[in-house]
Every structure is written in C-alpha cells, then in structure tokens.
N, C-alpha and C positions, 0 to 999 in steps of 0.2 A: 325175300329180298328181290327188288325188280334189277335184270338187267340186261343187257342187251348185245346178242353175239353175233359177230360179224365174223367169219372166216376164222382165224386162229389166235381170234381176239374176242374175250369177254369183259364187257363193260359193266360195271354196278354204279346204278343211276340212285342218285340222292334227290329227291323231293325236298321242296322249301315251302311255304307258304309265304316268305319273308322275302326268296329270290326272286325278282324280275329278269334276269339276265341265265342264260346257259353257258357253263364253262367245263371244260375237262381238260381233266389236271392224271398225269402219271405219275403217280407216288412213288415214294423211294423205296420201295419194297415192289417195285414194279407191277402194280394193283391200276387199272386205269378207269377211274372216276368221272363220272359225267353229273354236274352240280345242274338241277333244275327248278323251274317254279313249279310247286303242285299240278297246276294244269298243263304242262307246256302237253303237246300231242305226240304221242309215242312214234309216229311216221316222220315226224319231224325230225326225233330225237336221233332216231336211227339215221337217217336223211342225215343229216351232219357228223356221227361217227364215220360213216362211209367215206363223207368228203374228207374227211381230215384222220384216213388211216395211214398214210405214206406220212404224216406229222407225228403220230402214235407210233410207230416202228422206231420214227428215227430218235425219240425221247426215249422209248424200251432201250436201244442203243447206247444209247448217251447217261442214261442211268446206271447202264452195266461197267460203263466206261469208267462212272465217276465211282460208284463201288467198291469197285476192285482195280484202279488205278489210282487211288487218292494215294500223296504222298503219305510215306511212312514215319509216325515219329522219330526221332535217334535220341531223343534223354539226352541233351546234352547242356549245359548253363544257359541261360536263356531263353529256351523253350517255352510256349507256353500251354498251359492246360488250364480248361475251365473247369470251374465250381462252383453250383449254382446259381451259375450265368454270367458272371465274372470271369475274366482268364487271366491266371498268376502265372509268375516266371518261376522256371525249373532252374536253382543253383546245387550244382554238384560240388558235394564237400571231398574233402581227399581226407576220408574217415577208412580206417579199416577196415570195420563191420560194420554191419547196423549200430543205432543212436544204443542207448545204455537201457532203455528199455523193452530191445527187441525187435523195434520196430524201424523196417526200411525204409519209411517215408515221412515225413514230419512237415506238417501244415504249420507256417509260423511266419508273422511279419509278413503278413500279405504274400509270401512266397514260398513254392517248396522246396524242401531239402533231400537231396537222396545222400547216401555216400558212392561216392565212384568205384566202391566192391559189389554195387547193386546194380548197377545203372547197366550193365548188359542184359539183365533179365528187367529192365524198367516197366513194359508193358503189364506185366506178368503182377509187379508192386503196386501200379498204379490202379489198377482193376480190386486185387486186393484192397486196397486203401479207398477208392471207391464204394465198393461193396458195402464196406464196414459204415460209409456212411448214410450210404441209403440205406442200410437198415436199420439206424438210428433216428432217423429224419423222418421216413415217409413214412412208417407207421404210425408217426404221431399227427399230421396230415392227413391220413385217412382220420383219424378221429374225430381231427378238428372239422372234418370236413361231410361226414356221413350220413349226419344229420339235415341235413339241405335235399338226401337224395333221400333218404327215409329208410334206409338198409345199413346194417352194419356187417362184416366180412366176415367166414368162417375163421378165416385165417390171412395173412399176407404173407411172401414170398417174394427175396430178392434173386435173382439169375440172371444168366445171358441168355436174351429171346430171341437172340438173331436181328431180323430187320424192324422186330414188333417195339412200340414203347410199351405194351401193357396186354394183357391178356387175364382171364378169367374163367373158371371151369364152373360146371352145374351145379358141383356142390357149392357152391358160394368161397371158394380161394380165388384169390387177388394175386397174379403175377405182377413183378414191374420188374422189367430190364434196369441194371446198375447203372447204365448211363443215364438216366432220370434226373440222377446226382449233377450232372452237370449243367441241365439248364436252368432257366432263369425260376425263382419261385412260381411266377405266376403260370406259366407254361407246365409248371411240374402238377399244382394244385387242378387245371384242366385235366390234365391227363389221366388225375385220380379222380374226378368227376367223370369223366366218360367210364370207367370201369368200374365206379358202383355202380352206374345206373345201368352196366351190361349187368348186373347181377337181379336187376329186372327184365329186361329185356334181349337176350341172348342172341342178338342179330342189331343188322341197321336199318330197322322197319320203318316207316311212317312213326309208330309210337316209339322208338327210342329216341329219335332227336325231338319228337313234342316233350319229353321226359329231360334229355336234355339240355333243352331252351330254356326248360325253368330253372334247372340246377347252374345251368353255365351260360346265361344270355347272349354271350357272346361268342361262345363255339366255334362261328364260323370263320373269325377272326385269328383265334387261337389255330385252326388247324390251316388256313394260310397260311402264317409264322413258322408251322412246326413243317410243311409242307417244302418253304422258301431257302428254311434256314438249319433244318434238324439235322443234316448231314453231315454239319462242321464239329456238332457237340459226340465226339468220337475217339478212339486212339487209333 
C-alpha cells in the first residue's frame, strides 16, 4: 500500500488509471486519502499534502466534531429512520408491551411502530430490528452477487464494526456492519462488491481496484456518495 507521511500524518494514496485530477478526501473514519492518476509524481504528491496540512487537521477536527456531537435520536412519533435508503416515520403506540408476537418493533404501512414501554430503550430495539434484517437481506446479495467477482465466502457475519461498512479476514469470512441495512440498495450491493474482491486481494493495491473496476465500474462514484453522505445513515 503506497503512502505518504508527513509529520503526524499518514496519507494512503490511491492510483487510477481513469483519474486525471488529484483529490484528498478525509474519511469518516478519519483515514486520509489522497485519489491520483497512475502517473501523477510522488514529489508532487507529497508537495500538496504538505501544502494542504493545516486543511487535513482541521477536517480531522471537524470529523470528530461531527462523530461524536451528531444529535441523539429520542424515539419519539415522528422520527425518522432509514431502511434501505428510504426514511420512514417512528409512530409510538401507547401499547403496554411489545406487539402479540414479541417483538418491540413493527415495520408496517411504510412506518414504524414501537409501543411507548419500549421507546426508552429505542436505540437498543432498533439495532436489534436492524440486525435481524441485514441478516436476512445481505446474504442473499452476496449470492446474487459472487459470481461477478469469481469467489464465494467462507461464511458471512452481521455486527457492529464501529466506523467500518465491511471488513474481511484471511480465512475468507465477510463482516458487514448492521447499518448496511439502512442504505440505499445500490450502495449496499458496492459495498458487497468491495469485500469479495478483498477476499482476493487483502490490501488497496494497484490490483485490487483493477479487480474492482470490473466487478463494480463505477466504484469511484459509489465511494463519493458513501464518502458525502454515509454519516446520516446512523442511530
């Protein structure tokens, strides 16, 4: 993985053969990315980290800020929460318990339902009720989808990965964070594309975005989007 340290800053520089333009971009995971053409000159490369380090601190800054000062849900009628990629409104019923079959959450009429004996522990149901459905959803998606990258997964695994969409170990298991669930299909089906074809390639080499460019031609598109917009799809 090429990339480039400046002081108390390390940069990983992505190659394009596709880019004309150099751009670096701080991820919401506070990873800081510098997008280039195959050739651009590595003096160069460095030459513009340098100039635009006091703009990189203050995005590290601004990232931590929005992190861990984004407003807090409160579960209350009206609310909204997305579902793959959609955002439905939260109507709180003045139910006693959970619904008759157990369950504290209820997808229904384009809206959901909690009862108001839940909604103090809301976070807590909706990750649950989350969960449950990306484990039903995405591994049928890997399926439909494996074949494009020529590998199929030891196993799949839904969790919470922290700031990660996706993760993959050497023996060939597939993490995906349960928030997966809330974005939009096509964004969710990239994200499964980038971690099969980490299950070739276990790094962001030169050969893993030639790998996939075929499987996902548009990649660079998708991880703008998920780059611009991925921090809203959250509790």
């Amino acid at each position: 993985m090429e990339r480039i340290a400046i002081k108390d800053i390390a940069v990983e520089v992505r190659r394009s053969g596709r880019r004309k333009t150099v751009e670096l971009s701080v991820e919401r995971d506070g990873r800081v990315l510098l997008y280039a053409p195959d050739r651009a000159d590595q003096e160069k490369l460095e030459a513009m980290v340098r100039e635009r380090l006091l703009w990189i601190y203050r995005q590290l800054g601004r990232k931590e800020e929005e992190l861990y000062q984004m407003p807090a849900k409160e579960y209350v009628s009206g609310e909204g929460f997305y579902y793959r990629g959609r955002k439905y409104r939260l109507k709180i019923l003045d139910e006693p318990q959970p619904f008759r079959n157990g369950e504290p959450l209820r997808f229904q009429g384009n809206r959901f339902l909690m009862p108001r004996a839940v909604a103090s522990r809301g976070r807590e149901v909706f990750i649950h009720w989350y969960g449950k459905r990306a484990a039903e959803w995405i591994p049928k998606r890997v399926h439909m989808l494996q074949d494009r990258v020529g590998i199929q997964p030891e196993s799949i695994e839904i969790r919470d990965l922290g700031f990660r969409w996706g993760s993959c170990t050497e023996k060939g298991k597939i993490l995906f964070h349960w928030r997966l669930i809330l974005l939009p299909p096509e964004r969710i089906d990239y994200l499964i594309l980038h971690e099969l074809v980490h299950l070739h390639e276990h790094n962001h080499s030169p050969a893993f975005y030639e790998r996939l460019r075929r499987a996902a031609p548009e990649y660079e598109t998708h991880e703008e989007w998920l780059r611009r917009n991925g921090d809203q799809y959250g509790l």
